[in-house]
LUMVEX-379692 format. One record per atom (N, C-alpha, C): y negated, x negated, z. Coordinates in steps of 0.1 Angstrom, whole numbers, plus 2048, in hexadecimal, padded with zeros to 3 digits. Atoms other than C-alpha are relative to their C-alpha. Layout:
YXZ ...
% end
This chain:
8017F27FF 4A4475C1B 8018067F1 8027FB80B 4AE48BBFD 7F380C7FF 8087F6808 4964A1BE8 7FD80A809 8007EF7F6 4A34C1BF7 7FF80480F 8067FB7F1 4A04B5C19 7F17FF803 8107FB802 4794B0C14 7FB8097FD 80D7F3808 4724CEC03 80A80A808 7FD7FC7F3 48A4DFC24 7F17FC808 80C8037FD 46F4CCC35 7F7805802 80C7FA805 44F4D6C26 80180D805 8027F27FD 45D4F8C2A 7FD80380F 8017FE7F1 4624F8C4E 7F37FF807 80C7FE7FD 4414ECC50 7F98097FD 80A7F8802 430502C3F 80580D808 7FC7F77F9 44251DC50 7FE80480B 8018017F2 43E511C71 7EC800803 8108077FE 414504C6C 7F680C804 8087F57FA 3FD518C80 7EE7FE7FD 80E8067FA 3D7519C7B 7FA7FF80C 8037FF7F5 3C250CC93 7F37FD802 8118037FA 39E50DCA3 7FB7F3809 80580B7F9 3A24F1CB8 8087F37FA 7FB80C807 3AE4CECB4 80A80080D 7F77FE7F8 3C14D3CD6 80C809800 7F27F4800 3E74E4CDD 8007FC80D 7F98007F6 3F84E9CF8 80E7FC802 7F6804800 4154D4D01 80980C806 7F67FE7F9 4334E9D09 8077FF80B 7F78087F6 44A4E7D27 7FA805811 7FE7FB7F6 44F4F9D48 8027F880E 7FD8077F0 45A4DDD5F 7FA7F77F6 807809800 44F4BAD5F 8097FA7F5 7F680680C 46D4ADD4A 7FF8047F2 7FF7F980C 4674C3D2E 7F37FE7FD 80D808801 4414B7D2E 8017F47F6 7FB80A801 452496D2C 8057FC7F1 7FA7FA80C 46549ED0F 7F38007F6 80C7FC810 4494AFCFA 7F57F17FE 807809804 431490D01 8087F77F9 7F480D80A 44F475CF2 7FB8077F1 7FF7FB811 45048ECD5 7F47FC7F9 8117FE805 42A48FCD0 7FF7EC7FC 80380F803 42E467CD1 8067FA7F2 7F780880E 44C463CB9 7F98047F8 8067FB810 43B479C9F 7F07FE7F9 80E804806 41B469C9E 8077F27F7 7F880980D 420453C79 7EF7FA801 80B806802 3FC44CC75 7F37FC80E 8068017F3 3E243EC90 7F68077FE 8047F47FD 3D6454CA5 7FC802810 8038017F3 3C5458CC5 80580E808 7F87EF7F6 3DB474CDE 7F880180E 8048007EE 3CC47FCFE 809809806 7F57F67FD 3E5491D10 7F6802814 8097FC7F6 3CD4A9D2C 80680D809 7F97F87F9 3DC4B7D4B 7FC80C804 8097F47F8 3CF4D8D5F 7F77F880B 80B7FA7F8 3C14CBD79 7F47ED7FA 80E808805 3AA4B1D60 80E7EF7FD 7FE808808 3C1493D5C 8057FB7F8 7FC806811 3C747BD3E 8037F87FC 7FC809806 3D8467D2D 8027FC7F0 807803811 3CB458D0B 8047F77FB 7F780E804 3DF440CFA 7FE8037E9 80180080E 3D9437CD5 8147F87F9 7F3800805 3FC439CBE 8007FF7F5 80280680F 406429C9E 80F7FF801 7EF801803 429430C8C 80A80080E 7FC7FC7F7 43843ECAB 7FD7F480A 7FC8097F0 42F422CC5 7F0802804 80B7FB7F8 412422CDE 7FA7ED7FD 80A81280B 3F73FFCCE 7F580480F 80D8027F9 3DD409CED 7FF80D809 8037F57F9 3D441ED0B 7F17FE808 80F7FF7FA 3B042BD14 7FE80380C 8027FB7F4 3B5441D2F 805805809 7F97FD7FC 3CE447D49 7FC80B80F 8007F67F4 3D445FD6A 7F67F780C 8078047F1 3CC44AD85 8077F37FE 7FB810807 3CE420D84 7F77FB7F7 80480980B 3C8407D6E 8068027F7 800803810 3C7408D4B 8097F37FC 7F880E802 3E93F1D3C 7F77FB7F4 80880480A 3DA3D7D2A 8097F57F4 7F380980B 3EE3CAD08 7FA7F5801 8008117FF 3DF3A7D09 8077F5806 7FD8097F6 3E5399D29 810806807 7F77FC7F9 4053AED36 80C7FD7F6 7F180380A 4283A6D26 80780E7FE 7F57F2807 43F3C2D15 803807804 7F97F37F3 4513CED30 7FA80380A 80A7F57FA 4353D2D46 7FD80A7F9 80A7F6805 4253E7D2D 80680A7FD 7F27F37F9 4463FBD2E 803807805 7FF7F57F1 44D405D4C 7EF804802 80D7F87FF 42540DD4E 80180E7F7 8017F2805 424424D33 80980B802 7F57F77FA 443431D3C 7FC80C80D 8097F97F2 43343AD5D 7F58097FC 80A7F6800 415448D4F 80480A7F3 7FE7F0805 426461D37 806805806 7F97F77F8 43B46BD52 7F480380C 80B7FF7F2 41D46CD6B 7F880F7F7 80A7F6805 407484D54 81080E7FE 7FB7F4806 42749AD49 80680D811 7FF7FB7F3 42A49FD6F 7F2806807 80F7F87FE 4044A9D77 80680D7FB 8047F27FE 3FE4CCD7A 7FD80A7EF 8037F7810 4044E5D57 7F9806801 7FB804810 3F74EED3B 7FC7F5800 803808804 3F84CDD2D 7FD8017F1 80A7FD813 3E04CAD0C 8047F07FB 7FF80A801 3E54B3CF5 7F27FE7F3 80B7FE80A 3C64A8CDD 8007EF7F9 7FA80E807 3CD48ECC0 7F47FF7F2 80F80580A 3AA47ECAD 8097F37F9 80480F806 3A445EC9C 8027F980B 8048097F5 3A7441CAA 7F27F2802 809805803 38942BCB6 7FF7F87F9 7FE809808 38E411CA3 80D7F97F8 7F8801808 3A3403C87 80C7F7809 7F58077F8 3C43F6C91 8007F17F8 80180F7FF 3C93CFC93 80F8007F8 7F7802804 3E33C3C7C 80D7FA806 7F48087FA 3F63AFC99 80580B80B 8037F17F6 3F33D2CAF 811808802 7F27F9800 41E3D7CB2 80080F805 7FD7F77F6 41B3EDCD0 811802804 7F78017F9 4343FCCE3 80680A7FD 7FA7F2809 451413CD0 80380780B 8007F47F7 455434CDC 8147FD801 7F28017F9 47F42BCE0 8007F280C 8018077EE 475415CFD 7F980480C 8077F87F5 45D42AD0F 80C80A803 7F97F27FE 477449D09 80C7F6809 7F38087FA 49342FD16 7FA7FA80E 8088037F4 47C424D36 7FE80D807 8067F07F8 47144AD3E 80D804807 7F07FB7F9 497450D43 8007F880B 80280B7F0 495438D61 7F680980C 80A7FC7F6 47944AD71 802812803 7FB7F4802 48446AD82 7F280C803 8097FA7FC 469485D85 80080E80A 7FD7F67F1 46249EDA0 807813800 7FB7F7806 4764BBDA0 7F6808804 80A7FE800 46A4D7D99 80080E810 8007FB7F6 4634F2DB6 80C806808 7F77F37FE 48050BDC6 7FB80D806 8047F47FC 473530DC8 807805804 7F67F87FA 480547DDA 7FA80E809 8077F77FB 47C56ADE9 80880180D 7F68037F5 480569E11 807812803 7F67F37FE 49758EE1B 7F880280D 8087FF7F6 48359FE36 80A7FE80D 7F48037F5 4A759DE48 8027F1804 7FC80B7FB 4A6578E4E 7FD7FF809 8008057F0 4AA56AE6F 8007EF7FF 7FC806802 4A3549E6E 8047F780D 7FC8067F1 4AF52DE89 7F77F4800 80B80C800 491515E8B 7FC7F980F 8058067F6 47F4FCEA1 7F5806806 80B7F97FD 46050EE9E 7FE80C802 8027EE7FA 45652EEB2 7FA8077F9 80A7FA805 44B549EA2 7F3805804 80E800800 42854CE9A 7FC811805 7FE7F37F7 418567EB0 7F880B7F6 8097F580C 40C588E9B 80080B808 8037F37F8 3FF5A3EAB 7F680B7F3 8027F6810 3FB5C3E91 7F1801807 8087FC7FC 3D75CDE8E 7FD8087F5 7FF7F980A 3D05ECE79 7F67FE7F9 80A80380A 3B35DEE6B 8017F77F7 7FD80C801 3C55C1E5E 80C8047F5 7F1800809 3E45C3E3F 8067F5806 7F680E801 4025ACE3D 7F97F57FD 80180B803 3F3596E27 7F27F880D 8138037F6 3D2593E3E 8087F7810 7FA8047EE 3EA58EE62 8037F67FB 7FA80D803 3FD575E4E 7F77F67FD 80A809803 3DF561E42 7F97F880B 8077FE7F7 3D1562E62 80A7F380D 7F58007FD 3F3558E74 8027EE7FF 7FA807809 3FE53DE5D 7F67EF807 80880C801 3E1525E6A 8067F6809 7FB8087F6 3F8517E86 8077F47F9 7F4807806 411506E6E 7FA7F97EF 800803812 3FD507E4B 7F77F47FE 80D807801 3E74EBE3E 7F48027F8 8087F980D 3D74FEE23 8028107FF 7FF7EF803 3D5523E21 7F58067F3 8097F480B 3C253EE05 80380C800 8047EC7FF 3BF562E06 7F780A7F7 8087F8809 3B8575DEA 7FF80E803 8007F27FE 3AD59ADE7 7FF8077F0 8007F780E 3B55ABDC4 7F58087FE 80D7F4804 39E5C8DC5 7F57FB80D 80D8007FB 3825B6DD7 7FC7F17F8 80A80780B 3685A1DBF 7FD7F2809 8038067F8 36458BDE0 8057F47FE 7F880C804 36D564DDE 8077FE806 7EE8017F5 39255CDEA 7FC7F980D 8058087F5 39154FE0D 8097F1801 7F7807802 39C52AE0A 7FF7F3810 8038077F6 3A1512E2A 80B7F3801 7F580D803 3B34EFE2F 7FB7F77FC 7FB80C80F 3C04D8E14 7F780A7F4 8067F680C 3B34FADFF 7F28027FF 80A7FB801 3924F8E04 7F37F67F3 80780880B 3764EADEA 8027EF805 8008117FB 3794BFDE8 80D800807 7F37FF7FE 3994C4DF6 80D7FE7F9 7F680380A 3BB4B8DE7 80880B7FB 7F27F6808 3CF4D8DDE 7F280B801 8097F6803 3AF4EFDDA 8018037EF 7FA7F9810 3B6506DBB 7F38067FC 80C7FC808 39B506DA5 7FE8127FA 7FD7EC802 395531D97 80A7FE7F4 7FA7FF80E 3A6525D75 810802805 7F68017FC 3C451ED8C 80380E808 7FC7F47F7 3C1539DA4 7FF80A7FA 8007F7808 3BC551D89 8128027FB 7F27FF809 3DD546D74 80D80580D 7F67FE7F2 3EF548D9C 800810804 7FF7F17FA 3E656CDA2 8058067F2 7FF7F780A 3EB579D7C 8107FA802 7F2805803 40F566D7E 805807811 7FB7F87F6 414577DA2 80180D7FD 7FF7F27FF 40B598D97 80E8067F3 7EE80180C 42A593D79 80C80080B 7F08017FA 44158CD95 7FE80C808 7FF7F27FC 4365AADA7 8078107F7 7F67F9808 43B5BFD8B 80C8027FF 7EE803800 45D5B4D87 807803805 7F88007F3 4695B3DA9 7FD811802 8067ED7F9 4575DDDAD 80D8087FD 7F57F77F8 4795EBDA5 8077FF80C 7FC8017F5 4875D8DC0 7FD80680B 80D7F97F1 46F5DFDDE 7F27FF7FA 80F7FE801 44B5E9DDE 7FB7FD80F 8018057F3 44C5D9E01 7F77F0801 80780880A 4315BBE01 8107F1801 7F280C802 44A59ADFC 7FA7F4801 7FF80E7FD 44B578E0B 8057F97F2 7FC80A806 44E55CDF1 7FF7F2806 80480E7FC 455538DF7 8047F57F8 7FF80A804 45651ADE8 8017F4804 7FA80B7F9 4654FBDF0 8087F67F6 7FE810808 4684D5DE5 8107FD7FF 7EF8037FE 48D4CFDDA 7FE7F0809 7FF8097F7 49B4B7DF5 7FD80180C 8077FC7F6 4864C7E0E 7F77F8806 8078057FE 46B4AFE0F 7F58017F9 80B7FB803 4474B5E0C 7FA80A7FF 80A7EE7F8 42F4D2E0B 80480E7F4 7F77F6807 43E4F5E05 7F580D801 8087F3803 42B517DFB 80480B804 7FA7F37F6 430538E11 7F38097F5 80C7F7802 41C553DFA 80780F807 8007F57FB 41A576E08 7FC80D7F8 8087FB806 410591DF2 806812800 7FF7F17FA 40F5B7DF7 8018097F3 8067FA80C 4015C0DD2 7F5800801 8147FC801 3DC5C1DDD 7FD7F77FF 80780C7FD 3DA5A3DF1 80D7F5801 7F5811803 3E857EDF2 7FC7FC80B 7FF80F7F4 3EC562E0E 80B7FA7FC 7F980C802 3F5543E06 8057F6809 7FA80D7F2 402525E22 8057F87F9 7F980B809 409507E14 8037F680F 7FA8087F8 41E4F0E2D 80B7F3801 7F1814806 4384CFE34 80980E7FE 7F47F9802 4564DDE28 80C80880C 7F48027F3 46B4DAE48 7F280C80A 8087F97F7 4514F7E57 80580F7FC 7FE7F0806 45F512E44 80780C809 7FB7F37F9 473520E5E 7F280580A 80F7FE7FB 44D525E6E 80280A7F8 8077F580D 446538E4E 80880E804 7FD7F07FD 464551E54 80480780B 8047FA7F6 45D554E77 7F9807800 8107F87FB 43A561E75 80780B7F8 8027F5809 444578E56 81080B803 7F97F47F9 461587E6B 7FB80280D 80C7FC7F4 44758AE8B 7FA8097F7 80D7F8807 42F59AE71 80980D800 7FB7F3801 44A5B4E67 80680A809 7F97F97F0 45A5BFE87 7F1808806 80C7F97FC 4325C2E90 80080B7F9 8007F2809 4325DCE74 80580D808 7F67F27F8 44F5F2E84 7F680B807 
% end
């Protein structure tokens, strides 16, 4: 490297160097691949040893100690066994790690990343495993895409297996409320928030506390403040409330029907292959309107 590209360098750093209060960042990256990405980066550019914890949303972690871009030792992974460099050969500990930085860049965003000391000195015979064979392994392992949103048109008709769900208007009752109510035939998980009431969301299912897809407040907070952005948005369109859904590319697996009026929310989380359910009920619900 010449002179002038170091002192380019330096500048960029100093240009770019942010102060900071914590010893954690936030990795980058919108879908799981771009996760993926920033953790390699965070690997190649570690020069000196260093212990990384890379910490998902909903709590897990992956802690691997790095020296001159390769991975010498891992503390603490997602779920599993801990690979162990002694006893396991090369290319097991390859395709593992490979798996577990694609496993954590696929957990649930923000991904933090937080980079200490490491426990103890590194071992002179301590190779580890360079980050151009993990990044050359990761490419082998494809990760889950990521959702397809979409807003359903109150004009759809759709042609399904399943009957629509029965809704009978009650004036004491909103959209989001019949739909919530509605939805229990087909959904496995439902939530029901109320904007202007202080009251706790109503969560049932899969969604309920100890439950597998129960949304902690950190989550259901970031879910309603990132709803009320697409509301905004969408308010020149219609001020009519709006079916959204979401759905597993491929069409397999569990798909997300939210409902939201601007006040209130209902969620339905379901198999994928139910959705013509979904915009059965939510063309029952609207015809009930008429």
């Amino acid at each position: 490297m010449m002179d002038t590209d170091i002192l380019d360098l330096l500048e960029d750093i100093r240009r770019t160097s942010v102060a900071r209060l914590s010893p954690t960042v936030r990795i980058a990256g919108e879908t799981a691949a771009a996760r993926r990405s920033a953790v390699l980066r965070a690997i190649r550019g570690t020069v000196l040893p260093r212990r990384l914890e890379f910490t998902a949303a909903n709590g897990d972690c992956l802690a691997i100690e790095v020296n001159s871009s390769r991975i010498t030792d891992v503390f603490k992974v997602p779920a599993g066994e801990v690979p162990d460099f002694e006893t396991e050969s090369r290319a097991e500990l390859i395709e593992k790690l490979a798996g577990l930085v694609s496993e954590i860049s696929a957990s649930p965003a923000p991904l933090e990343l937080t980079s200490g000391r490491p426990d103890t000195a590194l071992e002179v015979d301590e190779v580890g495993i360079t980050f151009s064979e993990i990044e050359n392994a990761c490419a082998a392992i494809e990760l889950p895409s990521e959702p397809i949103v979409s807003v359903v048109p109150s004009t759809e008709k759709p042609v399904d297996d399943f009957p629509p769900a029965e809704a009978t208007p009650d004036a004491a009752e909103t959209l989001p409320q019949r739909f919530f109510e509605a939805s229990s035939r087909f959904a496995s998980g439902r939530v029901f928030v109320d904007r202007s009431d202080e009251a706790a969301p109503l969560l049932e299912g899969v969604c309920k506390p100890s439950e597998p897809m129960y949304p902690d407040q950190d989550t259901l907070a970031r879910f309603v403040a990132d709803l009320a952005g697409w509301d905004g948005d969408s308010q020149h369109e219609s001020e009519d409330p709006q079916l959204i859904v979401m759905r597993p590319s491929g069409g397999k697996g569990a798909g997300l029907a939210v409902l939201s009026d601007g006040g209130q929310i209902a969620v339905a989380i379901h198999e994928a292959r139910k959705l013509g359910a979904v915009v059965n009920l939510w063309t029952s619900l609207q015809e009930a309107e008429k």
